[in-house]
PDB file of N, CA, C and O in Angstrom:
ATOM      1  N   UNK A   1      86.584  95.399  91.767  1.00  0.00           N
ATOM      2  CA  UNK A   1      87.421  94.315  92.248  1.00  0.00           C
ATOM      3  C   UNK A   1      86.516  93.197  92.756  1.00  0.00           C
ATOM      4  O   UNK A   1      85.468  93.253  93.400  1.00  0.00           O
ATOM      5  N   UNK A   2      87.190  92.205  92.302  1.00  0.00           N
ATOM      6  CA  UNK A   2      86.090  90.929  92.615  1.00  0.00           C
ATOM      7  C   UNK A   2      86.617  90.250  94.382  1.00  0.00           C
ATOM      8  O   UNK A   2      87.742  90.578  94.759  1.00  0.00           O
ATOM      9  N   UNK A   3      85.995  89.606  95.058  1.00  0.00           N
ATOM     10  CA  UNK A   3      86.625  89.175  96.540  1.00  0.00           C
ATOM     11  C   UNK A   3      87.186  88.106  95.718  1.00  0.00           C
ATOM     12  O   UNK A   3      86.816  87.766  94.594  1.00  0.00           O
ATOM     13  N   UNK A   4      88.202  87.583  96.483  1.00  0.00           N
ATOM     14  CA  UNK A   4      89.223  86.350  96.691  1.00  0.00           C
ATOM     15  C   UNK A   4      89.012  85.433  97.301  1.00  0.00           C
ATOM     16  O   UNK A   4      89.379  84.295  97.008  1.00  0.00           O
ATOM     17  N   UNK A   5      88.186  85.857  98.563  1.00  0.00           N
ATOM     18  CA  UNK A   5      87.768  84.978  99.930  1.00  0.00           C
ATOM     19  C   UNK A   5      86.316  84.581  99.413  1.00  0.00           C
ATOM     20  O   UNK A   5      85.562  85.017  98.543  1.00  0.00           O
ATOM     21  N   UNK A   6      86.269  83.493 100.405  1.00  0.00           N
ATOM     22  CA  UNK A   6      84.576  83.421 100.370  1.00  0.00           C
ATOM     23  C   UNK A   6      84.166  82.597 101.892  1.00  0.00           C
ATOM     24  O   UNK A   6      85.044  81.807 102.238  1.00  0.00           O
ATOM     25  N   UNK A   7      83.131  82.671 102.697  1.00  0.00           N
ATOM     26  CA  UNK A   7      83.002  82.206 104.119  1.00  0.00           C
ATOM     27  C   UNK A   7      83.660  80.946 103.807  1.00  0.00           C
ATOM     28  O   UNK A   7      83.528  80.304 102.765  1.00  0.00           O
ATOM     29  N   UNK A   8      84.523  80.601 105.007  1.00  0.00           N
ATOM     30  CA  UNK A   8      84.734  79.359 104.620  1.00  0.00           C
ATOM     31  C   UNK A   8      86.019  78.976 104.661  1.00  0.00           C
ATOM     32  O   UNK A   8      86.539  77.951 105.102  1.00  0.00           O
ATOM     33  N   UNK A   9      86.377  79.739 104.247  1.00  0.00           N
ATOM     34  CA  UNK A   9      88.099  80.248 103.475  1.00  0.00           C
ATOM     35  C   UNK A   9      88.901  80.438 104.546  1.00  0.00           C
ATOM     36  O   UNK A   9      88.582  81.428 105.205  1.00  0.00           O
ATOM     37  N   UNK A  10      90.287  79.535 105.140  1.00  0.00           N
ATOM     38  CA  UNK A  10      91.064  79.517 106.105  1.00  0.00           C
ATOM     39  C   UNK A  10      92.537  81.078 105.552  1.00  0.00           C
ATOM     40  O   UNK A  10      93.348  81.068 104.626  1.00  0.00           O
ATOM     41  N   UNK A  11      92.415  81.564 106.038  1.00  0.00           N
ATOM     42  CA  UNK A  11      93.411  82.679 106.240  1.00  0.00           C
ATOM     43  C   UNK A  11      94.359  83.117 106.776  1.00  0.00           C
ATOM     44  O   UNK A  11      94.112  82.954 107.971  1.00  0.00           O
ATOM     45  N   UNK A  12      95.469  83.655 106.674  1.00  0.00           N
ATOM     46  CA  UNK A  12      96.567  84.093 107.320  1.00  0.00           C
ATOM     47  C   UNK A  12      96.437  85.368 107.630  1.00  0.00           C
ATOM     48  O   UNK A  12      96.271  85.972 106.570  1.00  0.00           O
ATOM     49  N   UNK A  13      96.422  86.270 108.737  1.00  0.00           N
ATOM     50  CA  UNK A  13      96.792  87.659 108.494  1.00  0.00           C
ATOM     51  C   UNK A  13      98.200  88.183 107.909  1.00  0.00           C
ATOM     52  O   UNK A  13      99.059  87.320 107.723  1.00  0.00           O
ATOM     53  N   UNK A  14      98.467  89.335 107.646  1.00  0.00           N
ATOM     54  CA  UNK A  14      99.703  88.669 106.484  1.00  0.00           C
ATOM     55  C   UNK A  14     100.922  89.415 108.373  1.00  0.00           C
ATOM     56  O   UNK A  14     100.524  89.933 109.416  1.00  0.00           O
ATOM     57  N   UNK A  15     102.083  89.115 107.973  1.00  0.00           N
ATOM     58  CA  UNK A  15     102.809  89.341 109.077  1.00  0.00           C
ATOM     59  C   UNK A  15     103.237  90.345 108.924  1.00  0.00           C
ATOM     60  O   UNK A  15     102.658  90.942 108.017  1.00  0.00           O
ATOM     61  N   UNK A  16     104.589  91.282 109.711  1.00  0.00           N
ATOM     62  CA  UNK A  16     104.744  92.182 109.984  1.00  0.00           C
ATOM     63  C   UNK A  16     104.390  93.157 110.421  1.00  0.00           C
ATOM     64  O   UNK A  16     103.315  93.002 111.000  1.00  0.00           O
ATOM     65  N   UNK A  17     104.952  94.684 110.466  1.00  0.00           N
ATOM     66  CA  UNK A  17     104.659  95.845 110.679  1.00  0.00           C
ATOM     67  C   UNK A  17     105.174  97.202 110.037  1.00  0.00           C
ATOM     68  O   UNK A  17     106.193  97.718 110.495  1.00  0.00           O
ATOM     69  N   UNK A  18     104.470  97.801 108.959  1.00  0.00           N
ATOM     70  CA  UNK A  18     104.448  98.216 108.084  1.00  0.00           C
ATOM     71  C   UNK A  18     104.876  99.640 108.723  1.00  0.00           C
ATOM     72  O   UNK A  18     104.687  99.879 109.915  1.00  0.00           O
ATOM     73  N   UNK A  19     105.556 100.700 107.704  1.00  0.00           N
ATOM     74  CA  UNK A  19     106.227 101.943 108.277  1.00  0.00           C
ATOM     75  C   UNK A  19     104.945 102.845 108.374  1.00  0.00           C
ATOM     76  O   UNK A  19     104.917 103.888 109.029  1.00  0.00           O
ATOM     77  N   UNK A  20     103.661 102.238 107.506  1.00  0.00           N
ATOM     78  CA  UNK A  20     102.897 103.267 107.712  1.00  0.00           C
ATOM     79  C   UNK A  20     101.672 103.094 108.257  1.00  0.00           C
ATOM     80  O   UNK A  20     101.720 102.283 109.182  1.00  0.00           O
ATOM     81  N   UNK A  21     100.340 103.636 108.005  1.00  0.00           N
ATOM     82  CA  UNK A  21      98.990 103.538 109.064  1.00  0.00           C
ATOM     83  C   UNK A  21      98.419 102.050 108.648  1.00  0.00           C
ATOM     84  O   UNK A  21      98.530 101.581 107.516  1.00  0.00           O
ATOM     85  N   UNK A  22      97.863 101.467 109.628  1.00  0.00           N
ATOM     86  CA  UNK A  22      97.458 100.405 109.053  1.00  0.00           C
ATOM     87  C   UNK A  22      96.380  99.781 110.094  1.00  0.00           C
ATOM     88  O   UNK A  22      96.562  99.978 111.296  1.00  0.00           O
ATOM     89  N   UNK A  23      95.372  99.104 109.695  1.00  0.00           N
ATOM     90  CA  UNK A  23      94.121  98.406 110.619  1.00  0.00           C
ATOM     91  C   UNK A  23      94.256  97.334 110.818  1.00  0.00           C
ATOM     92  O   UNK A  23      93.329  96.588 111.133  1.00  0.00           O
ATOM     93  N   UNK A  24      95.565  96.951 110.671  1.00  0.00           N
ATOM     94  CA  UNK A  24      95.908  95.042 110.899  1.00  0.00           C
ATOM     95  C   UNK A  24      96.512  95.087 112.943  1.00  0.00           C
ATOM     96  O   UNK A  24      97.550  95.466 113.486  1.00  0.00           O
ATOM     97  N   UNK A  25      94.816  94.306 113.627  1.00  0.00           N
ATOM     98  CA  UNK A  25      95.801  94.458 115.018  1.00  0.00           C
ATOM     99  C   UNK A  25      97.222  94.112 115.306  1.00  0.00           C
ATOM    100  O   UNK A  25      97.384  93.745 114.142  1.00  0.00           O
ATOM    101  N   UNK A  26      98.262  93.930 115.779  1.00  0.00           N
ATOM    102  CA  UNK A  26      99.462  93.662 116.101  1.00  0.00           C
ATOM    103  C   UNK A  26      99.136  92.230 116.462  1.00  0.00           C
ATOM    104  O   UNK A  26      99.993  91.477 115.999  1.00  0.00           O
ATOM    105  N   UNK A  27      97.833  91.366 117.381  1.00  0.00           N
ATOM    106  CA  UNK A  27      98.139  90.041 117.753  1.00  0.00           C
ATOM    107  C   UNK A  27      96.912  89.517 116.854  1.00  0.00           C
ATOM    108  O   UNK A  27      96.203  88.587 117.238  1.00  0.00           O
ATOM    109  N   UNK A  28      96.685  90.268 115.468  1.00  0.00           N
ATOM    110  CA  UNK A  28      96.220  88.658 114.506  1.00  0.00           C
ATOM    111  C   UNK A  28      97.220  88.642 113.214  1.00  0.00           C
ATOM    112  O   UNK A  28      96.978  87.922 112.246  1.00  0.00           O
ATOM    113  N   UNK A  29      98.290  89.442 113.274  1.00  0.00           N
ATOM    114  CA  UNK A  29      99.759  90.036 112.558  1.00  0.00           C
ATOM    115  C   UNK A  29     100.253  87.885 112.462  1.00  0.00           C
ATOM    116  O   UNK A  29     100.759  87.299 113.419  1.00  0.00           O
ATOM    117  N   UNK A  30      99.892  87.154 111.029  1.00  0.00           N
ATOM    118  CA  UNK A  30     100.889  85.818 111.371  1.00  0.00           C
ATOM    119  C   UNK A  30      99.818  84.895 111.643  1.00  0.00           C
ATOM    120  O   UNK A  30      99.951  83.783 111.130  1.00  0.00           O
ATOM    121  N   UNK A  31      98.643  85.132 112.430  1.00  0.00           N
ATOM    122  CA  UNK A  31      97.857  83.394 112.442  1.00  0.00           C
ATOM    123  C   UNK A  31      96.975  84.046 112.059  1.00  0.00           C
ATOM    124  O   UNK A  31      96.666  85.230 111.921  1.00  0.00           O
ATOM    125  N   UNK A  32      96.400  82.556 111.817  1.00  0.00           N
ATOM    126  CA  UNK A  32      95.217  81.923 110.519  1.00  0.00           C
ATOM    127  C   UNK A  32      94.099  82.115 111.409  1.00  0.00           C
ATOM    128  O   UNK A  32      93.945  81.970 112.622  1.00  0.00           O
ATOM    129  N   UNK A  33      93.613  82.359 110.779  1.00  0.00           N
ATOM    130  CA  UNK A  33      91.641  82.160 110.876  1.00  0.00           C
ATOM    131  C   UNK A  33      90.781  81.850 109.454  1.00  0.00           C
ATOM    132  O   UNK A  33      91.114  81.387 108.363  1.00  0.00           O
ATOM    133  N   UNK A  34      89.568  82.316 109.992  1.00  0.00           N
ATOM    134  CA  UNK A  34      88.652  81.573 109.171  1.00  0.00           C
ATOM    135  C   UNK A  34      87.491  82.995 108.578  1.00  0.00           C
ATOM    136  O   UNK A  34      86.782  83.677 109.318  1.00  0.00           O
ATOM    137  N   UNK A  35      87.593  83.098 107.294  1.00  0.00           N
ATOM    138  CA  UNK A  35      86.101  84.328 107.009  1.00  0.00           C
ATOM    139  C   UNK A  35      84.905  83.878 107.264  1.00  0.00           C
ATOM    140  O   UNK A  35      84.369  83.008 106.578  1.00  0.00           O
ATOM    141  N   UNK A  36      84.469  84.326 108.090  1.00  0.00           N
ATOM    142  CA  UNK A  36      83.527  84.650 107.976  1.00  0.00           C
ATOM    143  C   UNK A  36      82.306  85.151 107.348  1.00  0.00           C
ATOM    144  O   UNK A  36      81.245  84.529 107.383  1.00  0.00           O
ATOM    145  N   UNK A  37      82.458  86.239 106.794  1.00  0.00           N
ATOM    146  CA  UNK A  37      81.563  86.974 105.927  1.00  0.00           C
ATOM    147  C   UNK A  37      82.311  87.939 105.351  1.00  0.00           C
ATOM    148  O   UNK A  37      83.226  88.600 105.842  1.00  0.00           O
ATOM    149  N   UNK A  38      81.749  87.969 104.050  1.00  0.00           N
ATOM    150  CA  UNK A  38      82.269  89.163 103.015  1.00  0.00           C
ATOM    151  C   UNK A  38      81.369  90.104 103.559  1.00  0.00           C
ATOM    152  O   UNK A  38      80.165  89.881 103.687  1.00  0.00           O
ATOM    153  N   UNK A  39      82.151  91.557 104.004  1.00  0.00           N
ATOM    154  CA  UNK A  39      81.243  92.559 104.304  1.00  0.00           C
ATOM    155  C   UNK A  39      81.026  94.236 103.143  1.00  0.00           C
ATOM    156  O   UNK A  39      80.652  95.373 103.433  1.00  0.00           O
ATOM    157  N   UNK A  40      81.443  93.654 101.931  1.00  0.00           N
ATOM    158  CA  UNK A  40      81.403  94.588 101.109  1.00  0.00           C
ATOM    159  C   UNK A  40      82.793  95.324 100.397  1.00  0.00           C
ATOM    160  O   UNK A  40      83.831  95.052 100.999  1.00  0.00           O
ATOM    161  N   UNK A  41      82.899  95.931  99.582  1.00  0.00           N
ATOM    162  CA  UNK A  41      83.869  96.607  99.582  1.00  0.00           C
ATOM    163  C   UNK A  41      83.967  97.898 100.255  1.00  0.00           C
ATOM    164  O   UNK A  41      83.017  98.653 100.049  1.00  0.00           O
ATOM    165  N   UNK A  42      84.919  98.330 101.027  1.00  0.00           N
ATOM    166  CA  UNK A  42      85.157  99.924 101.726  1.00  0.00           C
ATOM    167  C   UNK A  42      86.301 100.072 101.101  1.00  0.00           C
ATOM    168  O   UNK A  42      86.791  99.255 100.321  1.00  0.00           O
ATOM    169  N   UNK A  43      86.996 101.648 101.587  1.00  0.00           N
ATOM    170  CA  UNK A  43      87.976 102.207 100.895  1.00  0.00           C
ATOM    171  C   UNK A  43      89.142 101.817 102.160  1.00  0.00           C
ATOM    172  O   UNK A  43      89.009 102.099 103.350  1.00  0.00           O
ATOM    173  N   UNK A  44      90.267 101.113 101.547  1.00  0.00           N
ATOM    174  CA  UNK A  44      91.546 100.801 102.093  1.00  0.00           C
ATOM    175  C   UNK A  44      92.060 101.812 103.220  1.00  0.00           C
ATOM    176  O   UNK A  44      92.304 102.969 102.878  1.00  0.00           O
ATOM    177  N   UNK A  45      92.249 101.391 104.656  1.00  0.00           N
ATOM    178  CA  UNK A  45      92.125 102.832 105.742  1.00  0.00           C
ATOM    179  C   UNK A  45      93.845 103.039 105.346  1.00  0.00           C
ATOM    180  O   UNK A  45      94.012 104.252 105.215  1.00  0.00           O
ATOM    181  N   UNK A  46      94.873 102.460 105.163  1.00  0.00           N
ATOM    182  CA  UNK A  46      96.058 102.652 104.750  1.00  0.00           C
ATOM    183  C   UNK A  46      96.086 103.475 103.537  1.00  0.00           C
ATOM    184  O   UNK A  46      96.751 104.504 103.650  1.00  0.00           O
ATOM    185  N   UNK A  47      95.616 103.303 102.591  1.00  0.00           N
ATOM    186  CA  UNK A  47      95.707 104.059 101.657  1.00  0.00           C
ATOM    187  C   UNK A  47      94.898 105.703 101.928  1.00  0.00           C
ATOM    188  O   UNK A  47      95.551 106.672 101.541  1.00  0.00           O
ATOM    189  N   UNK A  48      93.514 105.974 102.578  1.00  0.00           N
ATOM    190  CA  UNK A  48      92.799 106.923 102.512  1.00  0.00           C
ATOM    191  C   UNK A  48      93.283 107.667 102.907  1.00  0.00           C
ATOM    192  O   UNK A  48      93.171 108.784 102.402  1.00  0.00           O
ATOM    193  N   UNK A  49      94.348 107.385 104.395  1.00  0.00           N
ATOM    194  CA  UNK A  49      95.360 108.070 105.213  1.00  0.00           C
ATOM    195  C   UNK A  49      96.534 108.852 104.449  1.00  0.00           C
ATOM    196  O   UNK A  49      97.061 109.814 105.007  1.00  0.00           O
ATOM    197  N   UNK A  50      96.945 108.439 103.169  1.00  0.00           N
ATOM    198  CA  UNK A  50      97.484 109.141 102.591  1.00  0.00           C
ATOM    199  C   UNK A  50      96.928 110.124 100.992  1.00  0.00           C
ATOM    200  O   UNK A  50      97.547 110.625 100.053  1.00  0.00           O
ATOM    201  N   UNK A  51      95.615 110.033 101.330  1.00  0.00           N
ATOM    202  CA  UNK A  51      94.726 110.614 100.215  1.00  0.00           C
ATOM    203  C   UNK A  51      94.292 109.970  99.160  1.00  0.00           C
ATOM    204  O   UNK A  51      93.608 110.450  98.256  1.00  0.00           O
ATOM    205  N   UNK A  52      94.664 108.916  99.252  1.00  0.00           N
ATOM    206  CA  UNK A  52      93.973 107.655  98.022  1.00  0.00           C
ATOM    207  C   UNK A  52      92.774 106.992  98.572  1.00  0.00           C
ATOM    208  O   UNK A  52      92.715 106.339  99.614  1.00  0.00           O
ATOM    209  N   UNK A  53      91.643 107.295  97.572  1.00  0.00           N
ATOM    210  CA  UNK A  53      90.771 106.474  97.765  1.00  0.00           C
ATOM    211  C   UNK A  53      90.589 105.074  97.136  1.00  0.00           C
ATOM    212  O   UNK A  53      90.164 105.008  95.983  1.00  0.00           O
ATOM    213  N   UNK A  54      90.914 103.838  97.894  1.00  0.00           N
ATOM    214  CA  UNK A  54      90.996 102.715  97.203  1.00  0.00           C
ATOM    215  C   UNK A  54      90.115 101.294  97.561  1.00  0.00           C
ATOM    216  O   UNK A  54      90.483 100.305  98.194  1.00  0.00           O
ATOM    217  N   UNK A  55      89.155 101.508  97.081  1.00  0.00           N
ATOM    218  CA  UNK A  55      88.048 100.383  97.846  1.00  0.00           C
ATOM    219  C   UNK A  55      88.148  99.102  97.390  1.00  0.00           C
ATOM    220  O   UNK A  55      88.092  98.829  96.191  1.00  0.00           O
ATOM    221  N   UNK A  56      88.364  97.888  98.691  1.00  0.00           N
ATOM    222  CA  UNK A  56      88.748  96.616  97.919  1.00  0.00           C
ATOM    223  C   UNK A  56      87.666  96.060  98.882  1.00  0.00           C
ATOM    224  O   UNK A  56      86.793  96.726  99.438  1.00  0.00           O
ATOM    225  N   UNK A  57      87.888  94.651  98.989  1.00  0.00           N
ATOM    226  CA  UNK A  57      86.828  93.638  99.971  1.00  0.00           C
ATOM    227  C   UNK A  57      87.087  93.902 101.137  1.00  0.00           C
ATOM    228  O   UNK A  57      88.189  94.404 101.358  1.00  0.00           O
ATOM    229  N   UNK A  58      86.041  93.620 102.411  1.00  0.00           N
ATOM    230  CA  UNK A  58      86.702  93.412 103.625  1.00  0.00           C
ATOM    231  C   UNK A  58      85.762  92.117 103.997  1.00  0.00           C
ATOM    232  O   UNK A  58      84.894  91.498 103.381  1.00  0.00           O
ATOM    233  N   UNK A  59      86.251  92.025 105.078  1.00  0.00           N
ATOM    234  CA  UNK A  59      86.241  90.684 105.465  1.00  0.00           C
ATOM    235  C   UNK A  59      85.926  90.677 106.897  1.00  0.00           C
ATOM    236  O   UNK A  59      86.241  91.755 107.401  1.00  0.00           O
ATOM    237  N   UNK A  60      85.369  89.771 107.815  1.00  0.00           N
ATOM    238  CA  UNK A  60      84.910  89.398 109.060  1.00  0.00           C
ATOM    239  C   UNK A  60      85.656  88.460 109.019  1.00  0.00           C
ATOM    240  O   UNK A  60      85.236  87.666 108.178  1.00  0.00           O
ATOM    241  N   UNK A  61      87.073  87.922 109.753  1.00  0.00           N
ATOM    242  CA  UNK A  61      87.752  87.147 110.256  1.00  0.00           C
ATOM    243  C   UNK A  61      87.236  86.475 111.714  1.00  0.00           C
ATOM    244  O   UNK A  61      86.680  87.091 112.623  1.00  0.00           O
ATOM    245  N   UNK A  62      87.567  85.069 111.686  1.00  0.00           N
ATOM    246  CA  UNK A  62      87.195  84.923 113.354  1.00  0.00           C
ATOM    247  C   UNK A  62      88.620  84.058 113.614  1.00  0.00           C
ATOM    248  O   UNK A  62      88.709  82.929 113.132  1.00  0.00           O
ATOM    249  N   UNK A  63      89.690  84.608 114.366  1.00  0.00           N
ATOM    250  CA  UNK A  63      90.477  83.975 114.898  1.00  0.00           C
ATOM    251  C   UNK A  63      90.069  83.073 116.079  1.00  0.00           C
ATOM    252  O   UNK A  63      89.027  83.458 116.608  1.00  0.00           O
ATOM    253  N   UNK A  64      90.791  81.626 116.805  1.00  0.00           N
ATOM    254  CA  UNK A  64      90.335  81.298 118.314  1.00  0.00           C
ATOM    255  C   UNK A  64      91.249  81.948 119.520  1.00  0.00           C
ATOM    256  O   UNK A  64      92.440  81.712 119.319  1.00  0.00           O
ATOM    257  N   UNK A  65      91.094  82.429 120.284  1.00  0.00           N
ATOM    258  CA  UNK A  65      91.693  83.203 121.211  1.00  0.00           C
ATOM    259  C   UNK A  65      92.676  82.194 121.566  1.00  0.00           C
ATOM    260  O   UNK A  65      93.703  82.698 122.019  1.00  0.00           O
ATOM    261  N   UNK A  66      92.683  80.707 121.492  1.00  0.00           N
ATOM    262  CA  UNK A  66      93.751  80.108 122.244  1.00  0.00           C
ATOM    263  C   UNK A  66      94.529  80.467 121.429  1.00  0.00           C
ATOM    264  O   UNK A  66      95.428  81.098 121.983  1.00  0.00           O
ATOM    265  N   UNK A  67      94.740  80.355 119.761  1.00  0.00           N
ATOM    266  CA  UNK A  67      96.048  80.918 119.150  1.00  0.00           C
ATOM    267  C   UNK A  67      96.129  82.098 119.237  1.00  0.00           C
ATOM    268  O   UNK A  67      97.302  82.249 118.897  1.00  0.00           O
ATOM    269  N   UNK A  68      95.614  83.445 119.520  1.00  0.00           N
ATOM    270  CA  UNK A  68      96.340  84.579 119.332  1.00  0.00           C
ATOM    271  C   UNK A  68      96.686  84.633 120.829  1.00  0.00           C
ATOM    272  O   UNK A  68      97.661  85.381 120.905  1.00  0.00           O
ATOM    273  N   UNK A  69      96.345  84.186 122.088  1.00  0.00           N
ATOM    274  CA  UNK A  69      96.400  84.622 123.254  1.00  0.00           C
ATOM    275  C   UNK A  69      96.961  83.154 124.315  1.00  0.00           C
ATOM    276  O   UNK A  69      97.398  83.361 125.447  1.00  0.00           O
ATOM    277  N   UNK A  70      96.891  82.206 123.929  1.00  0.00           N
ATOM    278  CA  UNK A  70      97.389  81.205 124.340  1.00  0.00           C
ATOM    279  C   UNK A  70      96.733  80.580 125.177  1.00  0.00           C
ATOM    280  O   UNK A  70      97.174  79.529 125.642  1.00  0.00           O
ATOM    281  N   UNK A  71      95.527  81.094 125.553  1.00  0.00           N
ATOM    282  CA  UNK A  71      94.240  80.867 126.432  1.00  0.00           C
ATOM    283  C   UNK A  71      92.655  81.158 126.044  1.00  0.00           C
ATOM    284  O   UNK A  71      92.481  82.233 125.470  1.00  0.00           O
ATOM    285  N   UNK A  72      92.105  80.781 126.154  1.00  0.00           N
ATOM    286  CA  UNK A  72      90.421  80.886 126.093  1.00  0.00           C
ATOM    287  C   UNK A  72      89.662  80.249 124.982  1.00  0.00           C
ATOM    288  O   UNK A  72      90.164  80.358 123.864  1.00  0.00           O
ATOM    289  N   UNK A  73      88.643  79.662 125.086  1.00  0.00           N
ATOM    290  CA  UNK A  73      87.739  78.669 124.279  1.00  0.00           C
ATOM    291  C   UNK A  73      86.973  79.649 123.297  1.00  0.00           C
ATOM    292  O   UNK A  73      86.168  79.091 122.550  1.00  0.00           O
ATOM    293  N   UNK A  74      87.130  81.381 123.152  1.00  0.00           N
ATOM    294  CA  UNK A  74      85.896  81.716 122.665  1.00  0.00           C
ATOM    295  C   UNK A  74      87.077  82.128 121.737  1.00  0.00           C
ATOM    296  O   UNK A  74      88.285  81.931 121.872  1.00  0.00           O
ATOM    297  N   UNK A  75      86.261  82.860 120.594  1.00  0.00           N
ATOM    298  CA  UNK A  75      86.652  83.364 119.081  1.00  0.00           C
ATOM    299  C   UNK A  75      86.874  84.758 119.282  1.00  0.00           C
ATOM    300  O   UNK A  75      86.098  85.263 120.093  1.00  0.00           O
ATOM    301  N   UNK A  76      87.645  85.458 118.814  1.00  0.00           N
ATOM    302  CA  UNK A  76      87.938  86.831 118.203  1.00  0.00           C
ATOM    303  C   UNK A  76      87.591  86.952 116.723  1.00  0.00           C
ATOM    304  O   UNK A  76      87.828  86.067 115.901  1.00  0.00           O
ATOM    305  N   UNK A  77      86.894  88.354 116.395  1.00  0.00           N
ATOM    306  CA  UNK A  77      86.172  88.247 114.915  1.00  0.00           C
ATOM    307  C   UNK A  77      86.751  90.070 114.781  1.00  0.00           C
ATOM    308  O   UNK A  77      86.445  91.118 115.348  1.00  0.00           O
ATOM    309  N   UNK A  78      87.804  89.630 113.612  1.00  0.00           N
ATOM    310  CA  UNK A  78      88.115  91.136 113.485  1.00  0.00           C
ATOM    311  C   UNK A  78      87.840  91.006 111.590  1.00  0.00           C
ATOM    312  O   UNK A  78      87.942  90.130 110.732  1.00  0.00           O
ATOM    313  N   UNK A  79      87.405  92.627 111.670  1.00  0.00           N
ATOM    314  CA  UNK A  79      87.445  92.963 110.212  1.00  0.00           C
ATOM    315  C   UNK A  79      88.847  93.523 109.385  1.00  0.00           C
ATOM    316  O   UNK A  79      89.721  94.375 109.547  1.00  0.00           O
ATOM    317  N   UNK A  80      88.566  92.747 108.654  1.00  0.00           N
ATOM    318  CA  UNK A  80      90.369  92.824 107.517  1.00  0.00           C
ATOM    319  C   UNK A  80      90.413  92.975 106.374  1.00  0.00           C
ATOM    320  O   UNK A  80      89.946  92.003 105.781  1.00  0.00           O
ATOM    321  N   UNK A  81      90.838  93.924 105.600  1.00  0.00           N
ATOM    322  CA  UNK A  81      90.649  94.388 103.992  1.00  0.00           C
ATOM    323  C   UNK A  81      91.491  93.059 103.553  1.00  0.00           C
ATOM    324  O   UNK A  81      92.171  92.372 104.315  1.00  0.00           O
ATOM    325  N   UNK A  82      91.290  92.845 102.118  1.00  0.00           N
ATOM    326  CA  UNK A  82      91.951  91.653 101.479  1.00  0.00           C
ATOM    327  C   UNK A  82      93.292  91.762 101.597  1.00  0.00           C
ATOM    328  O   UNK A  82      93.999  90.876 102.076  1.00  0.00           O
ATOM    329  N   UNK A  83      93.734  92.935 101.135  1.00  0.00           N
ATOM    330  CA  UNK A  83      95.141  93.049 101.229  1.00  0.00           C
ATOM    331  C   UNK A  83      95.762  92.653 102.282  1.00  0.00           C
ATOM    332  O   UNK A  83      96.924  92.340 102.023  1.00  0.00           O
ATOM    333  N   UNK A  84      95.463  92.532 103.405  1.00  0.00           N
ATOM    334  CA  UNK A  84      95.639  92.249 104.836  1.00  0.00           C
ATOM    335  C   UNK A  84      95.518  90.770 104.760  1.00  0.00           C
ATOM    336  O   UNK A  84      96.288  90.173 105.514  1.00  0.00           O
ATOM    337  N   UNK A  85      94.850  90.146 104.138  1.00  0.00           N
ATOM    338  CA  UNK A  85      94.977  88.380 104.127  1.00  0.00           C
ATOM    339  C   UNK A  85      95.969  87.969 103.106  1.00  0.00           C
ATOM    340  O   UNK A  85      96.289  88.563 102.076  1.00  0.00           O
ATOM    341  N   UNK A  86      96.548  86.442 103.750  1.00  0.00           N
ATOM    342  CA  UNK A  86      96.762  85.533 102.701  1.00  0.00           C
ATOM    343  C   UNK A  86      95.869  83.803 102.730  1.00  0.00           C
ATOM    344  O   UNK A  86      95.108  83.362 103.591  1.00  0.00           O
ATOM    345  N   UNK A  87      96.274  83.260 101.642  1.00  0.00           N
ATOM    346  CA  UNK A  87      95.431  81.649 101.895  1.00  0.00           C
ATOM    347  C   UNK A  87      96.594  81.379 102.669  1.00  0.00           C
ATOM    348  O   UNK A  87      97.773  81.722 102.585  1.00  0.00           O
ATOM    349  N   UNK A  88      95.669  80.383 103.758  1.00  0.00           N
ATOM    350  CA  UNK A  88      96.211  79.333 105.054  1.00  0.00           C
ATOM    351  C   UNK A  88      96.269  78.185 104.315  1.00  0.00           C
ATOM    352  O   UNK A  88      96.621  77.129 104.841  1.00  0.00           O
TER     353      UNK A  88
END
């Protein structure tokens, strides 16, 4: 699988909350950030959880804390499989 993203690249985390396991935090669930860095492909933690091994891109996101938290000047940098993004 080829990445989608590339540093640079403004992002959505995608929204909701899914019936099953999943590594998307609950407060970057809906706003945009920015990649950071492609950190390789790993195997999908949603999928492995049910015995599929499925390795796609992940990603170093950096959200700004004032949008996920409504306060603070510094960045939050979470890692997010592709499937977990959309384009902003």
């Amino acid at each position: 699988m080829s990445a989608g993203f590339e540093a640079g690249d403004r992002v959505r985390a995608r929204p909701g909350d899914p019936d099953h396991h999943t590594r998307v935090p609950r407060y970057v669930r809906g706003h945009a950030g920015e990649i950071v860095a492609l950190l390789g492909e790993w195997p999908l933690p949603d999928a492995s959880a049910g015995g599929v091994i499925r390795p796609e891109p992940c990603y170093a996101v950096r959200f700004g804390a004032r949008d996920l938290f409504g306060a603070g000047d510094h960045t939050v940098t979470v890692d997010l499989w592709e499937s977990y993004l959309e384009r902003a």
